[in-house]
N, C-alpha and C positions, 0 to 999 in steps of 0.2 A: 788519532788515525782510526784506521778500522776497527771495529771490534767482532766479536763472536761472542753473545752472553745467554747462560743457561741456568735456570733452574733445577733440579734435577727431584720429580716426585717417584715416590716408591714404596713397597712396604716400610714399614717401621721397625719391619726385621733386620734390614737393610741397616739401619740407623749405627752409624760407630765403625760400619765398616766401606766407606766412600776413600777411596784412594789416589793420589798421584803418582804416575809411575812414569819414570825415564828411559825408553826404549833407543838404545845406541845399537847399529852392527855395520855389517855389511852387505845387510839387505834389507836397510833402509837407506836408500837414494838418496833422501830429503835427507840425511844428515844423521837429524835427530828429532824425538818426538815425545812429546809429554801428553800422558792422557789420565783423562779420570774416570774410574768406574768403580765395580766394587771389586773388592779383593779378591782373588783367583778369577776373576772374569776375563774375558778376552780383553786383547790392548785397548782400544780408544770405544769402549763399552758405554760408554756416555757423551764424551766431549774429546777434543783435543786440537794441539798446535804442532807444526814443524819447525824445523829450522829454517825452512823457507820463507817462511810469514803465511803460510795454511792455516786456518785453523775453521772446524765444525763442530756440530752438536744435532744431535736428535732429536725426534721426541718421539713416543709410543702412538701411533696410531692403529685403532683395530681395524680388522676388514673384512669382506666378504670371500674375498677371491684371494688364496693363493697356486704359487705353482713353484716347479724347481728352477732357482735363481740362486742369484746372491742374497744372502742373510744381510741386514743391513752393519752387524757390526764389525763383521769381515771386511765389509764392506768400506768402514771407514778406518778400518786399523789399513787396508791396503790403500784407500789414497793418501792417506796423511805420509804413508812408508812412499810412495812413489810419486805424486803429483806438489808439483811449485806450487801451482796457480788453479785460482776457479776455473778458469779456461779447460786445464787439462784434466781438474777432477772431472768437470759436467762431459767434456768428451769421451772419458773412462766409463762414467754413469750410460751414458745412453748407449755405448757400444755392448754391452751386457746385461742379460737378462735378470729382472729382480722377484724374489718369493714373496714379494708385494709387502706392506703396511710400513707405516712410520714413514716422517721426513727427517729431512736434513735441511739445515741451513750454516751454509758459509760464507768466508770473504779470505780474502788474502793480502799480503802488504800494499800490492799496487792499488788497492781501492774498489777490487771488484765482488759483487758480490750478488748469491742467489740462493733460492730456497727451491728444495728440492720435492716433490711429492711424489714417493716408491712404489707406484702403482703395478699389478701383477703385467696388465695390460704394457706398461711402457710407464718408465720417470717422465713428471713433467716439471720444466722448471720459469722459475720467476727471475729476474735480475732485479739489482739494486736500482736506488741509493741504500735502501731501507727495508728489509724484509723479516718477517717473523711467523712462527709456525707455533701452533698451540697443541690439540690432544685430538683433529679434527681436519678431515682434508677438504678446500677449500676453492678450489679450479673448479672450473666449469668441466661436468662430464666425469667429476668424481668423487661429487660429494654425497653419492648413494652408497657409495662403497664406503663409510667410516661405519662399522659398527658401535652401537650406543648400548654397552650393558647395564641391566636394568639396576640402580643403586649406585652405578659407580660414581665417587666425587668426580676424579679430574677429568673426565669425562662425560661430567655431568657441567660442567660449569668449563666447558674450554672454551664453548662463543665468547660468554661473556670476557673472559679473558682476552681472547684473539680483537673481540673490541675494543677493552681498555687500550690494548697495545697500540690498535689502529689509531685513538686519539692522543697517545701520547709518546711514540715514534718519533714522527716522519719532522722535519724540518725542527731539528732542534741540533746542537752540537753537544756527542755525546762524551762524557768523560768515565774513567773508573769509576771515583764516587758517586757519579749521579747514577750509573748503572747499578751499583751497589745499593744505592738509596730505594730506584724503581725494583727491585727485585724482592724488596722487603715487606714490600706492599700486602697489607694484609685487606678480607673483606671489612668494610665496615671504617676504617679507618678515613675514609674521608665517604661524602654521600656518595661518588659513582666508584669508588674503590672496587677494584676485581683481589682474587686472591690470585695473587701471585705465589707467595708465600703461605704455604698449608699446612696446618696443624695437625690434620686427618681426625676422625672421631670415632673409636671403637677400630675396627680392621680397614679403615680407610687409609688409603696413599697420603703421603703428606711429604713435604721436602725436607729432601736429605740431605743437600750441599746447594753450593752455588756458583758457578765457573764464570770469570771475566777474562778471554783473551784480549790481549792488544796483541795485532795483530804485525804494526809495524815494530812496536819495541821487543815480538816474541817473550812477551807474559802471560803467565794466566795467577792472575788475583782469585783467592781462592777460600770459601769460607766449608769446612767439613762440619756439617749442622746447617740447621735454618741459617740464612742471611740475614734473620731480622736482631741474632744474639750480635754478630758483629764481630767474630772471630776470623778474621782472615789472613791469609799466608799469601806471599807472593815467593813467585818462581819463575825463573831465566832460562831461557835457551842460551846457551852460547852458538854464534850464528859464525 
């Protein structure tokens, strides 16, 4: 069924302290909500699922333009707590003003799914089958706005990535393992290999976990470290 799968790059300070956290109350709607980020951070700081069959994930986009909005990770701790469906997240998203960078992309258990790009100006969004975001905003009419800092890897190399994905996405059927597999990917590993999975060198960003929701079974397959060791934890919503 659906999924939502994320990488997750970062300092290397970062490294050892990537977290799963189970967020129950009575102000969260959806039920329940499992999210990963790192320790002491705010709730769904990287990724996460509902008990709905919600589930999103980010990625750091720089930018030109901000202003006062939603912070994106407020952001998605508040639809994961409130929203079922893509439907109702992307209608929360465009009814409220964003402090611009970074996307999101989701799906939910009915099948629906979209990528979101946080622009200060207004979110613009993609729908499904198959959608993916790398370190780089990609729509027409906003891809002036991604800042390119001079040195940086994962934003030094997010086309090529955002291309891998583009050829090896769309019309295939995806499973845990095989997302697991593609996520491991390192450069060099085969001739048009992208890095998926980063090592970083010197102060470089390099990945620090790996998140696989399923969306209709509310899991998230879950490796704390590179995905390429092959350490993974699985975790259940009770729905």
């Amino acid at each position: 069924g659906p999924m939502v799968v994320k990488n997750r790059d970062y300092s290397g300070l970062h490294l050892g302290i990537q977290q799963v956290a189970l967020h129950t109350g009575p102000d969260i709607a959806t039920g329940a909500m499992l999210c990963v980020g790192s320790l002491g951070s705010p709730g769904a700081y990287s990724s996460g699922i509902n008990a709905a069959g919600l589930a999103l994930a980010d990625t750091q986009v720089a930018v030109a333009t901000h202003r006062v909005g939603w912070l994106r990770y407020f952001l998605m701790t508040r639809i994961l707590a409130t929203c079922a469906s893509v439907a109702a997240a992307v209608d929360f998203i465009r009814r409220v003003p964003h402090a611009g960078g970074g996307t999101l992309v989701l799906a939910d258990a009915g099948g629906a799914v979209a990528a979101v790009e946080l622009a200060a100006a207004g979110p613009q969004v993609t729908t499904g089958p198959v959608v993916w975001r790398t370190n780089h905003y990609v729509l027409p009419g906003l891809e002036a706005e991604t800042l390119y800092p001079f040195g940086d890897l994962v934003v030094g190399n997010s086309a090529v990535r955002f291309e891998y994905l583009r050829e090896r996405l769309p019309g295939r059927p995806w499973t845990t393992a095989g997302a697991a597999q593609l996520m491991r990917t390192h450069a060099g590993s085969a001739p048009d290999a992208a890095p998926l999975c980063q090592h970083g060198d010197g102060g470089d960003s390099e990945t620090l976990s790996s998140s696989i929701y399923s969306c209709t079974l509310r899991t998230l397959t879950f490796s704390e470290g590179r995905p390429c060791i092959g350490r993974w934890l699985k975790y259940r919503l009770s729905t």
